[in-house]
N, CA, C and O atoms as a printed pandas DataFrame, in Angstrom:
     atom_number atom_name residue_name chain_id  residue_number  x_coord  y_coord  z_coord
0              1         N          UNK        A               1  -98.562  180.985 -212.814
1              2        CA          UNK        A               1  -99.983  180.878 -212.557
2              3         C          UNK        A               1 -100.237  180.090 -211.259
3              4         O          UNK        A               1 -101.097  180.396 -210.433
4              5         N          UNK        A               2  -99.386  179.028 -211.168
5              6        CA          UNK        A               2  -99.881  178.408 -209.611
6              7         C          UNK        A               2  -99.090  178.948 -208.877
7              8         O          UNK        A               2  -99.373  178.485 -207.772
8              9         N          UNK        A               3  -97.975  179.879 -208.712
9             10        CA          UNK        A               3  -97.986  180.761 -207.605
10            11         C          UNK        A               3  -99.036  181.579 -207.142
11            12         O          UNK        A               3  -99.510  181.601 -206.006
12            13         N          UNK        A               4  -99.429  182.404 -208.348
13            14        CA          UNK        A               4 -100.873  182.419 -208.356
14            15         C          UNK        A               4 -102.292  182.174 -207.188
15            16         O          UNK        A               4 -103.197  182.765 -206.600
16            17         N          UNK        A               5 -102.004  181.569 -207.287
17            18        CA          UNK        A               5 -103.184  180.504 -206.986
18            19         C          UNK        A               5 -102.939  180.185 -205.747
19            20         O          UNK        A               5 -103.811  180.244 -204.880
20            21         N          UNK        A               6 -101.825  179.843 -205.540
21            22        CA          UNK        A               6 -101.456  179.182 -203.912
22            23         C          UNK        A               6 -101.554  180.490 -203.511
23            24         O          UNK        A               6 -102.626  180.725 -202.953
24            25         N          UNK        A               7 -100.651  181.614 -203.620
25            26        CA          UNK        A               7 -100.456  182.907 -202.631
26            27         C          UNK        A               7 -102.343  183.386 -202.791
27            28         O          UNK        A               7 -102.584  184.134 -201.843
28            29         N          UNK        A               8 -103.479  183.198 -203.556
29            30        CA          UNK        A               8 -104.339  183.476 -203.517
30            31         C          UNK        A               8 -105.099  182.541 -202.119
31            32         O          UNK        A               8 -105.715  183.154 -201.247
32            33         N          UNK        A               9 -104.950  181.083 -202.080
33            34        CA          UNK        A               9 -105.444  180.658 -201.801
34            35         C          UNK        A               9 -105.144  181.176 -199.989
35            36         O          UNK        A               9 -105.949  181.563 -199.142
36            37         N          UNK        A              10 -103.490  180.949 -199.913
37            38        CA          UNK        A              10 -103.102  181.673 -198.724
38            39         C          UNK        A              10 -103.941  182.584 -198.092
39            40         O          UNK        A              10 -104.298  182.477 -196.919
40            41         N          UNK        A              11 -104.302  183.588 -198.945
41            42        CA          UNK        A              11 -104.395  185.353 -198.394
42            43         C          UNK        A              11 -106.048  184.879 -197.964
43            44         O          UNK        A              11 -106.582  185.538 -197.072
44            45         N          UNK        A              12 -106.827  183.752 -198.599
45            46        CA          UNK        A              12 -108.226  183.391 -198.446
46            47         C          UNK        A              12 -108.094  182.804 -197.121
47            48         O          UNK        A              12 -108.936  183.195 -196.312
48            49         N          UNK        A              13 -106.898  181.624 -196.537
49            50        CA          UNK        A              13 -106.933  181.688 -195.233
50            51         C          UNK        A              13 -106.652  182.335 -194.072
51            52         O          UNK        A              13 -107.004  182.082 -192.920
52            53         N          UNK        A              14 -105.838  183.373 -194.604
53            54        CA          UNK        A              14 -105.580  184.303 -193.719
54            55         C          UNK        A              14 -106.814  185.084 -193.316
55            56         O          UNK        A              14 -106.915  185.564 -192.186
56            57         N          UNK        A              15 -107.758  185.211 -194.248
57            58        CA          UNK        A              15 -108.880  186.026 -194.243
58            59         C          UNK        A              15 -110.034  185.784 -193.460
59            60         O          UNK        A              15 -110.690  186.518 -192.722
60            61         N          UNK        A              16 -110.189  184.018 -193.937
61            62        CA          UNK        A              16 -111.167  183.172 -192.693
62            63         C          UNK        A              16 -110.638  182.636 -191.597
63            64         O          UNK        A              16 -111.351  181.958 -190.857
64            65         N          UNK        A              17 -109.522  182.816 -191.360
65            66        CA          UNK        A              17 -109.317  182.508 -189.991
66            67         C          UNK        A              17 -109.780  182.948 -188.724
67            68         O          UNK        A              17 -110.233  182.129 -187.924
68            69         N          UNK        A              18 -109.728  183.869 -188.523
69            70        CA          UNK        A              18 -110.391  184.823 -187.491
70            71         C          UNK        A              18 -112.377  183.557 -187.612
71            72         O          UNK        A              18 -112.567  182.559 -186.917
72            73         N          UNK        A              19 -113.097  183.956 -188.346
73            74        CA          UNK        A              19 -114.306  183.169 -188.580
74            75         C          UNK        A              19 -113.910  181.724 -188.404
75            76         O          UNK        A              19 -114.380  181.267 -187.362
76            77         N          UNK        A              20 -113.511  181.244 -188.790
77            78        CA          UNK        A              20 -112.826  179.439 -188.193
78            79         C          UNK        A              20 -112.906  179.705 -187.061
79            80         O          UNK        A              20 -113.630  178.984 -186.376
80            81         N          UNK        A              21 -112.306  180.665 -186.519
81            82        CA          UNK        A              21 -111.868  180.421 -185.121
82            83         C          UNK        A              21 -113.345  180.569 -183.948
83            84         O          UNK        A              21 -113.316  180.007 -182.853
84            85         N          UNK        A              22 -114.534  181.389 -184.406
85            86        CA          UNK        A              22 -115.430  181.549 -183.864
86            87         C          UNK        A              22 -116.481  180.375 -183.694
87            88         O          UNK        A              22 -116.766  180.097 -184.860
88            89         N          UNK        A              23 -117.152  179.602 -182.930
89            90        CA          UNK        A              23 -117.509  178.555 -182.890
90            91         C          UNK        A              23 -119.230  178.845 -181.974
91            92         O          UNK        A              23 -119.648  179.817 -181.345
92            93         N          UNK        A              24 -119.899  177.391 -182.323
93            94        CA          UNK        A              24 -121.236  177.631 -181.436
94            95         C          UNK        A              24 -121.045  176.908 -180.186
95            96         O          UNK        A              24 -120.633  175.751 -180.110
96            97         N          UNK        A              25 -121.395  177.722 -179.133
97            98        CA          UNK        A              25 -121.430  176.752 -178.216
98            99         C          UNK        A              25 -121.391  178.405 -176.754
99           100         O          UNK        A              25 -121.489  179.622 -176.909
100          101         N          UNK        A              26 -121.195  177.496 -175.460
101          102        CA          UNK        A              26 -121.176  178.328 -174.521
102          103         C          UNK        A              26 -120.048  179.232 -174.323
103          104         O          UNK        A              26 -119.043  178.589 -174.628
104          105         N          UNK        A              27 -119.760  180.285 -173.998
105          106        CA          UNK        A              27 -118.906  181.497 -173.467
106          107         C          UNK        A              27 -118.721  182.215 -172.205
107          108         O          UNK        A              27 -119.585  183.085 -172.098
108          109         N          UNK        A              28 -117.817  182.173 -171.084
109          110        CA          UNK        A              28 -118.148  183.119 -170.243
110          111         C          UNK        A              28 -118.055  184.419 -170.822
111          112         O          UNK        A              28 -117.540  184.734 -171.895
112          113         N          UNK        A              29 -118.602  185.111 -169.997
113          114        CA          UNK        A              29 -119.376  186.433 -170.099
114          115         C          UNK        A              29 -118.078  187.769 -169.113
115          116         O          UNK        A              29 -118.157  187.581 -167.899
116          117         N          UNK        A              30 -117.407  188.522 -169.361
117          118        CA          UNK        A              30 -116.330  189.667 -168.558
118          119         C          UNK        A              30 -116.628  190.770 -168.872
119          120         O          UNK        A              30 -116.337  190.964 -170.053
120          121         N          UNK        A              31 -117.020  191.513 -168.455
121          122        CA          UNK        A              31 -117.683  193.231 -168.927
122          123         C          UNK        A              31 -117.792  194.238 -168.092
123          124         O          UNK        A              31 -118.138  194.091 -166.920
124          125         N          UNK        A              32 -117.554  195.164 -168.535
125          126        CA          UNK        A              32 -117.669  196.508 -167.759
126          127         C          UNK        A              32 -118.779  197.438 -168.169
127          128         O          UNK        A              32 -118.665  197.872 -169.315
128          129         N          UNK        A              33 -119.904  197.867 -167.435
129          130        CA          UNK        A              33 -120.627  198.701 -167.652
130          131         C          UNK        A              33 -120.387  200.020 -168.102
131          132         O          UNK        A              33 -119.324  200.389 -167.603
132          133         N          UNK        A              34 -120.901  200.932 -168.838
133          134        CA          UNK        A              34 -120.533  202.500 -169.570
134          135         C          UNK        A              34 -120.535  202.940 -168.232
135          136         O          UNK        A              34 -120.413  204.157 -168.368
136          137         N          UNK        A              35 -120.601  202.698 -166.954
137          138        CA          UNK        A              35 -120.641  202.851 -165.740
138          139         C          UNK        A              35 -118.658  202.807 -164.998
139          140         O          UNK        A              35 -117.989  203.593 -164.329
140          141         N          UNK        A              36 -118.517  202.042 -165.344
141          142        CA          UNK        A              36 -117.112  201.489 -165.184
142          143         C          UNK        A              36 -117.375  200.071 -163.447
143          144         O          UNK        A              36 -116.586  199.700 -162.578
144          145         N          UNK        A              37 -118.936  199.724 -163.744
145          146        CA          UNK        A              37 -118.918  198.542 -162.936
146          147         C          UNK        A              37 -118.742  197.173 -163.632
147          148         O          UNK        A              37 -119.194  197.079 -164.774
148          149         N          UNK        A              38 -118.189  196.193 -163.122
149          150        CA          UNK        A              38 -118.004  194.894 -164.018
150          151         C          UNK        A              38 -119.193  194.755 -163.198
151          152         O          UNK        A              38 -119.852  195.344 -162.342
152          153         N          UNK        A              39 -119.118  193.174 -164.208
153          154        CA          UNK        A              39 -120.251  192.211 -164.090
154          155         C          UNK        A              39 -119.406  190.935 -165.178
155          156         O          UNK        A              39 -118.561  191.208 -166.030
156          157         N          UNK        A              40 -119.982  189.393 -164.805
157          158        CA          UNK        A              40 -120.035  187.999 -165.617
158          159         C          UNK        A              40 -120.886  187.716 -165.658
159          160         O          UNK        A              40 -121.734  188.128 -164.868
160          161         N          UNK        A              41 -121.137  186.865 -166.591
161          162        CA          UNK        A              41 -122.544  185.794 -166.845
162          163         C          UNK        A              41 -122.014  185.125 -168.052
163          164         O          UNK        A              41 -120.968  185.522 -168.564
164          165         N          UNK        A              42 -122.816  183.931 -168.626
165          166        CA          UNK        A              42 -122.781  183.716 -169.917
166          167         C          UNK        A              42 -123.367  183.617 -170.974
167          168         O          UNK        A              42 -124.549  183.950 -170.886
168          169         N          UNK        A              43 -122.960  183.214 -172.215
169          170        CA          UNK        A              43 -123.849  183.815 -173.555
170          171         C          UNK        A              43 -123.636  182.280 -174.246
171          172         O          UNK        A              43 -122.762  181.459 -173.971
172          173         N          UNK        A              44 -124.540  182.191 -175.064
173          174        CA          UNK        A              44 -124.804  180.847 -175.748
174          175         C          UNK        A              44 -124.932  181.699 -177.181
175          176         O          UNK        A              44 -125.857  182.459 -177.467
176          177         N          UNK        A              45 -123.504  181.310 -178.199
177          178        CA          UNK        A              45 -123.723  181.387 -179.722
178          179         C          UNK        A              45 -123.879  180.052 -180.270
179          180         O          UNK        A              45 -123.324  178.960 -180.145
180          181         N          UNK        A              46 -125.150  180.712 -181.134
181          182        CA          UNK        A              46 -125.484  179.446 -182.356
182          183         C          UNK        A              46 -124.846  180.034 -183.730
183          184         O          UNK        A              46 -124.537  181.223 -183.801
184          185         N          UNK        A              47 -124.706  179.338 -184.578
185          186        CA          UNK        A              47 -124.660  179.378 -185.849
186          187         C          UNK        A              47 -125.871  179.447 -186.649
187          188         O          UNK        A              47 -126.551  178.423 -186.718
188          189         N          UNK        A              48 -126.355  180.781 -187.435
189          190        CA          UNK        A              48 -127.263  180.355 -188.205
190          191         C          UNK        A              48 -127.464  180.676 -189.713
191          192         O          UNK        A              48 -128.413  181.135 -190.349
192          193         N          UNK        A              49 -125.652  180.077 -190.193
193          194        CA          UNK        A              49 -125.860  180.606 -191.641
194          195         C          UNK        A              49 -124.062  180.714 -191.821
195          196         O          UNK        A              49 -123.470  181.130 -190.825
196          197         N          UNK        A              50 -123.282  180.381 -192.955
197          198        CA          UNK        A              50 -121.963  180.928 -192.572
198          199         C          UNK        A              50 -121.216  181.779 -192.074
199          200         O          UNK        A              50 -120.009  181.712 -191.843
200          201         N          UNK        A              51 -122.269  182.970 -191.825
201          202        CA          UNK        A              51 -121.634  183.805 -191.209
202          203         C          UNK        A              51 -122.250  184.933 -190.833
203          204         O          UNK        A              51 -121.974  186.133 -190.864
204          205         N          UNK        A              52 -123.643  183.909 -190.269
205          206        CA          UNK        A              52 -125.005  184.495 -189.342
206          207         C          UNK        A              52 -124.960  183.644 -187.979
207          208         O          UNK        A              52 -124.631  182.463 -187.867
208          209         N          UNK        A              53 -125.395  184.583 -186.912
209          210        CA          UNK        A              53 -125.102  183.840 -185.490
210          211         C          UNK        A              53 -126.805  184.487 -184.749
211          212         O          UNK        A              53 -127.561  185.352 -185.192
212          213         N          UNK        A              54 -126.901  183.713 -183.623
213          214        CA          UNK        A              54 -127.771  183.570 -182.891
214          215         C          UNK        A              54 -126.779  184.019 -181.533
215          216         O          UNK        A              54 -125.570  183.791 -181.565
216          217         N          UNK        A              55 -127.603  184.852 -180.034
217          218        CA          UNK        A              55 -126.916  184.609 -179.574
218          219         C          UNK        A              55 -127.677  185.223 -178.311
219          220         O          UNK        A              55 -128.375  186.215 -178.523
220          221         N          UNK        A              56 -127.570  184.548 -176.595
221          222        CA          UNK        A              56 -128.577  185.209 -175.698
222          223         C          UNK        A              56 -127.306  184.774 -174.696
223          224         O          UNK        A              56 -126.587  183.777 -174.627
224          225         N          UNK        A              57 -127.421  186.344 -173.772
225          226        CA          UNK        A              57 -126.305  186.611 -172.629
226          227         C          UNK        A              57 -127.196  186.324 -171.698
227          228         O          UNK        A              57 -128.381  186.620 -171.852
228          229         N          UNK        A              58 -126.794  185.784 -170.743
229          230        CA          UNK        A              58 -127.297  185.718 -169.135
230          231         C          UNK        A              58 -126.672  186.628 -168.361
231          232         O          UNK        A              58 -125.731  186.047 -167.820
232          233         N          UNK        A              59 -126.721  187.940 -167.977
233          234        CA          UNK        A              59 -125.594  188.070 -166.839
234          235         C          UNK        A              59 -126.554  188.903 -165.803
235          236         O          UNK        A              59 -127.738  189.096 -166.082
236          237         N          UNK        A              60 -126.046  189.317 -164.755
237          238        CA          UNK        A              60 -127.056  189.745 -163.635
238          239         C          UNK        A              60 -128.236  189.635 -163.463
239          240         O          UNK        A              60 -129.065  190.531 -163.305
240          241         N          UNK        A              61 -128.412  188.222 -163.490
241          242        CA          UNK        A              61 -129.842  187.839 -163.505
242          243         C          UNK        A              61 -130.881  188.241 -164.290
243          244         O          UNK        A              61 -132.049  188.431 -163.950
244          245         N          UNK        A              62 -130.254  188.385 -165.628
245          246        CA          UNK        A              62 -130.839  189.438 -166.998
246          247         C          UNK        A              62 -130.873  188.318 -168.486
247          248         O          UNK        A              62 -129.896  187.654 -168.834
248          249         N          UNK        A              63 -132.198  188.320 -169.192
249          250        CA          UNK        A              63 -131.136  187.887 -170.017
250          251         C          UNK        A              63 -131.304  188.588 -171.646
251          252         O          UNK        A              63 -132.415  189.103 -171.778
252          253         N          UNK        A              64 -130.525  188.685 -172.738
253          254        CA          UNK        A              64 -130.475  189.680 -173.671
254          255         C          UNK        A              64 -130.822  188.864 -174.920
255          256         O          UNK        A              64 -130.091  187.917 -174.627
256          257         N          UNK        A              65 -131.303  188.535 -175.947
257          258        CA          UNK        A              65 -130.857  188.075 -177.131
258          259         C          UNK        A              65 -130.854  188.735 -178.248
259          260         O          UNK        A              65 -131.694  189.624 -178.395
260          261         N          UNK        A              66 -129.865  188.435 -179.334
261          262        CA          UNK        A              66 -129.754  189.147 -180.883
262          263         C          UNK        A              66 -129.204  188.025 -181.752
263          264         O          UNK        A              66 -128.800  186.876 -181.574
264          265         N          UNK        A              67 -129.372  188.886 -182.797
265          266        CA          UNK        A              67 -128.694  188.223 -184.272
266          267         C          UNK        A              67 -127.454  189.329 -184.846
267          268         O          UNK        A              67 -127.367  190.556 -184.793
268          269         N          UNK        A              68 -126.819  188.567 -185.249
269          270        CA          UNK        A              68 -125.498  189.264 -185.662
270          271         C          UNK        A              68 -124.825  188.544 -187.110
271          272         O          UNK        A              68 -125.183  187.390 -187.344
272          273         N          UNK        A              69 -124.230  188.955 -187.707
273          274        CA          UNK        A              69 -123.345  188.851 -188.869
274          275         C          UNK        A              69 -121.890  189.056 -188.652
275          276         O          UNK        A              69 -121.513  189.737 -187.697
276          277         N          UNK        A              70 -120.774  188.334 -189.743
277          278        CA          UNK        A              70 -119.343  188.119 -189.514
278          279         C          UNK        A              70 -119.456  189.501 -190.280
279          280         O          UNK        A              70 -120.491  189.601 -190.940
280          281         N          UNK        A              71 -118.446  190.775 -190.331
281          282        CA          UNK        A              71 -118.415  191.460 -190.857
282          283         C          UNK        A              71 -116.926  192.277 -191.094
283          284         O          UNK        A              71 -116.794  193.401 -190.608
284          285         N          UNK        A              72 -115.583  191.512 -192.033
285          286        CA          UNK        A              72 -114.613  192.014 -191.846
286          287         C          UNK        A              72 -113.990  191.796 -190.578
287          288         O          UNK        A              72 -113.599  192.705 -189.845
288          289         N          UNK        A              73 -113.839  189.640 -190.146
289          290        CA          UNK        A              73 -113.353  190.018 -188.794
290          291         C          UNK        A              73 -113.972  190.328 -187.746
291          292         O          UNK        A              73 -113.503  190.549 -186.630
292          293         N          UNK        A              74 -114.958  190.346 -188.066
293          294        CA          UNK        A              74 -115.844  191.454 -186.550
294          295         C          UNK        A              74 -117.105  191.170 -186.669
295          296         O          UNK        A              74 -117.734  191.556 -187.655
296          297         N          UNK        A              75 -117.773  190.326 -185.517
297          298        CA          UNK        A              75 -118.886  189.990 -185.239
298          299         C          UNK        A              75 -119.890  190.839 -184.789
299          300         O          UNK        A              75 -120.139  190.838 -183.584
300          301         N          UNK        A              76 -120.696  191.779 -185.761
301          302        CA          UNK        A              76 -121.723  192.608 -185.433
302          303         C          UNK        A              76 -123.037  192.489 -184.647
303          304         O          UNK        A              76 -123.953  191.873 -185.193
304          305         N          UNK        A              77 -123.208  192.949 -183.565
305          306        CA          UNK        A              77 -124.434  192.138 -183.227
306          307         C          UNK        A              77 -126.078  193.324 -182.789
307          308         O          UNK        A              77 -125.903  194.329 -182.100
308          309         N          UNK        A              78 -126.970  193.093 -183.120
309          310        CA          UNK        A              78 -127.769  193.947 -182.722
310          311         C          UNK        A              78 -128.956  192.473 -181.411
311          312         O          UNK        A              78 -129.195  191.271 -181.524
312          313         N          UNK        A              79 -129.407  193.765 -180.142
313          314        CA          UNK        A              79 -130.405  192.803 -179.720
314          315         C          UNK        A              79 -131.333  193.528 -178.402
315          316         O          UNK        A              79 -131.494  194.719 -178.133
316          317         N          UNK        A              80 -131.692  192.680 -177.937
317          318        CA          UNK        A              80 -133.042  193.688 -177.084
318          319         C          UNK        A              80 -132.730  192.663 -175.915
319          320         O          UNK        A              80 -132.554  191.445 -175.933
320          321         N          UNK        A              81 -132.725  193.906 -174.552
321          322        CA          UNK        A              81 -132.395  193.086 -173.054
322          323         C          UNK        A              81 -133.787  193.903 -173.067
323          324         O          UNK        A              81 -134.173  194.812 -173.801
324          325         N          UNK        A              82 -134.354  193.289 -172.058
325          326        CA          UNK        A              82 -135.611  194.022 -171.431
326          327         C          UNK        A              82 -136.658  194.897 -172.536
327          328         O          UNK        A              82 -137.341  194.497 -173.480
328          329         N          UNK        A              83 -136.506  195.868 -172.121
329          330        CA          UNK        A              83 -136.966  196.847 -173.306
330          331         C          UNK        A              83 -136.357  197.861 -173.572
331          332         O          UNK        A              83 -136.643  199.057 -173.527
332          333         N          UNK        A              84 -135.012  196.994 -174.011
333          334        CA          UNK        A              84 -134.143  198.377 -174.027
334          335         C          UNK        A              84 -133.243  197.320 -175.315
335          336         O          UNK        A              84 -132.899  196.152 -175.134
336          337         N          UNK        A              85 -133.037  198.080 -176.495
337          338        CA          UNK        A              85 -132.319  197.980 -178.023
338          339         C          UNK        A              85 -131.171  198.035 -177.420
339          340         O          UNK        A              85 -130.990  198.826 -176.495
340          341         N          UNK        A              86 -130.073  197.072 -177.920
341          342        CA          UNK        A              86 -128.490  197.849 -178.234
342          343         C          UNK        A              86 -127.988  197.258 -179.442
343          344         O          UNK        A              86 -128.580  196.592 -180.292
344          345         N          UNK        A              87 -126.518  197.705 -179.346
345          346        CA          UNK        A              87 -125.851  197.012 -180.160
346          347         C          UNK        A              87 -124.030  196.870 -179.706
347          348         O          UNK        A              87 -123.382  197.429 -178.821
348          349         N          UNK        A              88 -123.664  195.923 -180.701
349          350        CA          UNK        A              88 -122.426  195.310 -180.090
350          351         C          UNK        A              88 -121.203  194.930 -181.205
351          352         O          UNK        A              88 -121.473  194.201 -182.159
352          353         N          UNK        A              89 -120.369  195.266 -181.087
353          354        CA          UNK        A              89 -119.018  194.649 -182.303
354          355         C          UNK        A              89 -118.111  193.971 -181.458
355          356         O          UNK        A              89 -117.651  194.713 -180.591
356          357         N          UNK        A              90 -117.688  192.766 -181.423
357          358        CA          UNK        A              90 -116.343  191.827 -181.408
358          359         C          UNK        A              90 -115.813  191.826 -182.515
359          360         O          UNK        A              90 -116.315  191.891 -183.638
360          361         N          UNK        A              91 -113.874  191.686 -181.895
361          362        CA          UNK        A              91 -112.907  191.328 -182.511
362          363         C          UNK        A              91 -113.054  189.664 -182.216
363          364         O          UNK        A              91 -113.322  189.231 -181.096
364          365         N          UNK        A              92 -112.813  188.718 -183.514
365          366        CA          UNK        A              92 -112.882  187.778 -183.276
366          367         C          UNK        A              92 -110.975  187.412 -183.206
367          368         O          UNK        A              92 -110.120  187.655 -184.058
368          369         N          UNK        A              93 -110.838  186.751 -181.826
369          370        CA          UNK        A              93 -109.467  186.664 -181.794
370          371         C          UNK        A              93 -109.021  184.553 -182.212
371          372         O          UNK        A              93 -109.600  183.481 -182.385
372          373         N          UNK        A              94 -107.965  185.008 -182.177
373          374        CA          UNK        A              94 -107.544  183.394 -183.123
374          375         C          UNK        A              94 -107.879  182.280 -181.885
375          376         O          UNK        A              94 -107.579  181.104 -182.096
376          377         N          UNK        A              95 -108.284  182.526 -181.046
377          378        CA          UNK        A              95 -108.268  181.424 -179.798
378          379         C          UNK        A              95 -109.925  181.350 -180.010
379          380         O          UNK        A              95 -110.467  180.379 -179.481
380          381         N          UNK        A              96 -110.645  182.143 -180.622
381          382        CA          UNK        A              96 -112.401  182.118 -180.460
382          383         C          UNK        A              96 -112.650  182.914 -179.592
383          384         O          UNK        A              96 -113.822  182.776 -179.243
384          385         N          UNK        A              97 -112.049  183.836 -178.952
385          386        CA          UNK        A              97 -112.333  184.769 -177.838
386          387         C          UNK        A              97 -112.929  185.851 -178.458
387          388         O          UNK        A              97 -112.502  186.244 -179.543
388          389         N          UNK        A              98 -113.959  186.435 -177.846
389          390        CA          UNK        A              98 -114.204  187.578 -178.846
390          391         C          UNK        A              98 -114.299  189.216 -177.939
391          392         O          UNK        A              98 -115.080  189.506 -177.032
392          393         N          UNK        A              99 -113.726  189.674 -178.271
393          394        CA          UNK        A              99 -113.205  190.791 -177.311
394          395         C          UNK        A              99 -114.284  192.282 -178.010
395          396         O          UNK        A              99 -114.150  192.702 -179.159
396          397         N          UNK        A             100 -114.987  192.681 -177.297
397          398        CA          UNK        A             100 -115.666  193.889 -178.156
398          399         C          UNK        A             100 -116.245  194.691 -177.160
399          400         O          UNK        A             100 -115.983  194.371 -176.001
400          401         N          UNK        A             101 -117.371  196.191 -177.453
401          402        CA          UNK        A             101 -117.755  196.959 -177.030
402          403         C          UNK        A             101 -118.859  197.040 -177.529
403          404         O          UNK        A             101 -119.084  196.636 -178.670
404          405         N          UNK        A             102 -120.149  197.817 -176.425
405          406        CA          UNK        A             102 -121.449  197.649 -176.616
406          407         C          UNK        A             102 -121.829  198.789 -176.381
407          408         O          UNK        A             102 -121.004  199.575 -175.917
408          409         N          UNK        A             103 -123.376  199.289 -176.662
409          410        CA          UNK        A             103 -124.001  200.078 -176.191
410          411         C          UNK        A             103 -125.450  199.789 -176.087
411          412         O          UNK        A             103 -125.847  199.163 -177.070
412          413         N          UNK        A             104 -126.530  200.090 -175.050
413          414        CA          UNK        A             104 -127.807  199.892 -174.407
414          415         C          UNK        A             104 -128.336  201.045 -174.687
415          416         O          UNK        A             104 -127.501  201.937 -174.541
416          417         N          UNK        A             105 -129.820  201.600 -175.180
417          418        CA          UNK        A             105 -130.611  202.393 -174.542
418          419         C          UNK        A             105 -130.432  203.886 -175.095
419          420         O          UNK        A             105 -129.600  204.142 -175.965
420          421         N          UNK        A             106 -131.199  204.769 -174.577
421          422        CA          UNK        A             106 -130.745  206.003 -174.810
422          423         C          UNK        A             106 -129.927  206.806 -174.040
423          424         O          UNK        A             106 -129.840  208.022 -174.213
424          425         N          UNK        A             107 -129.409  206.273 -173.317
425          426        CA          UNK        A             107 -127.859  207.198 -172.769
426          427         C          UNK        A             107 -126.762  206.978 -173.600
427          428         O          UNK        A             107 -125.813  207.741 -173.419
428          429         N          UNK        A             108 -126.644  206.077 -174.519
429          430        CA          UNK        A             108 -125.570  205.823 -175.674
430          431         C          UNK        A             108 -123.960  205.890 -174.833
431          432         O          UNK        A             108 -122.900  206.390 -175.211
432          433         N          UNK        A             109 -124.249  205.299 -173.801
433          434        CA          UNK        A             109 -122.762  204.679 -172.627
434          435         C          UNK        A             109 -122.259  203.710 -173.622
435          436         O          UNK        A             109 -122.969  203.003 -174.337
436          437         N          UNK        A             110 -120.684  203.749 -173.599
437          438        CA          UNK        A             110 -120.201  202.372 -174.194
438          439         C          UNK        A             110 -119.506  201.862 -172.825
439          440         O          UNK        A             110 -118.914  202.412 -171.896
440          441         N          UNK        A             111 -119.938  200.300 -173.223
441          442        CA          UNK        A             111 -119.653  199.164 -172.262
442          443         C          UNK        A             111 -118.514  198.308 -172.970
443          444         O          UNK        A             111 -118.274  198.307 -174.178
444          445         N          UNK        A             112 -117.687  197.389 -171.720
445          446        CA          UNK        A             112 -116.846  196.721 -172.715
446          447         C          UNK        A             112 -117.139  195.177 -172.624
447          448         O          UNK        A             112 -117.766  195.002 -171.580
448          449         N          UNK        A             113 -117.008  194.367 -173.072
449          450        CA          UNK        A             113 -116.866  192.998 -172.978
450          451         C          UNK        A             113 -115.950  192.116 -173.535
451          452         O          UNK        A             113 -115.336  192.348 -174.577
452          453         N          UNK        A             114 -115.823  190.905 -172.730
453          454        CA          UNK        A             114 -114.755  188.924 -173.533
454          455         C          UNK        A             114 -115.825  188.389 -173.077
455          456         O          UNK        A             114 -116.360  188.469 -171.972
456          457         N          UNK        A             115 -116.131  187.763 -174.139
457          458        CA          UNK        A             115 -116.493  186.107 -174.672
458          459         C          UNK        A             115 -115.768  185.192 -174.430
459          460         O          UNK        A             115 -114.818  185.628 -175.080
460          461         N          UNK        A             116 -115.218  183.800 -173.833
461          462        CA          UNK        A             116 -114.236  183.645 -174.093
462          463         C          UNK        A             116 -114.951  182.162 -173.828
463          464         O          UNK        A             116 -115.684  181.931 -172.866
464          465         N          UNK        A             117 -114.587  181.177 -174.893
465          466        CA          UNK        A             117 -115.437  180.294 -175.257
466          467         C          UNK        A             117 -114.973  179.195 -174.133
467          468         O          UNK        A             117 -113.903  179.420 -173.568
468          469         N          UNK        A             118 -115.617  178.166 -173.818
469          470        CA          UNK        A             118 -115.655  177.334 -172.791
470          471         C          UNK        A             118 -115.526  175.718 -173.049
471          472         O          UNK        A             118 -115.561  174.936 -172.099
């Protein structure tokens, strides 16, 4: 029974780790447009809930905000730049880096992006 328990407890950190590893605070910003132009800026995540986030990008003199959820590992995010909807998924990597792909608007281009905390 307490093998049990320990190999349970294990497989529970293996599980939140990735989320441990994601933190509030500032990020630079690395991305490629559905264009295939880069661009940087940065993004400020808050925490608003165990595994609800806040979160607004600065980059080309732009700036975007959304709310997102932890979802299996993967930080979902929906939000509005200008007047234009998208949405966004990161891999949350064990360093807090969060590596993912986006899309803007109605041309439905995917863009890529790193987070990579500061």
């Amino acid at each position: 029974m307490r093998a049990r328990i320990s190999a349970l407890a294990a497989g529970l950190v293996l599980l939140a780790g990735p989320a441990l590893a994601q933190r509030s605070g500032t990020y630079a910003v690395e991305g490629t447009t559905a264009q295939g132009s880069r661009y940087e800026g940065s993004a400020q995540l808050t925490a608003t809930g165990p595994s609800t986030w806040r979160i607004t990008w600065r980059t080309q003199g732009e700036t975007a905000s959304g709310v997102g959820l932890v979802v299996d590992g993967r930080l979902v995010i929906g939000y509005v730049g200008g007047r234009e909807t998208g949405a966004a998924v990161y891999t949350i990597e064990p360093d807090g880096t969060l590596v993912g792909r986006w899309t803007q608007g109605r041309d439905g281009g995917v863009g890529t992006e790193r987070l990579l905390p500061r």
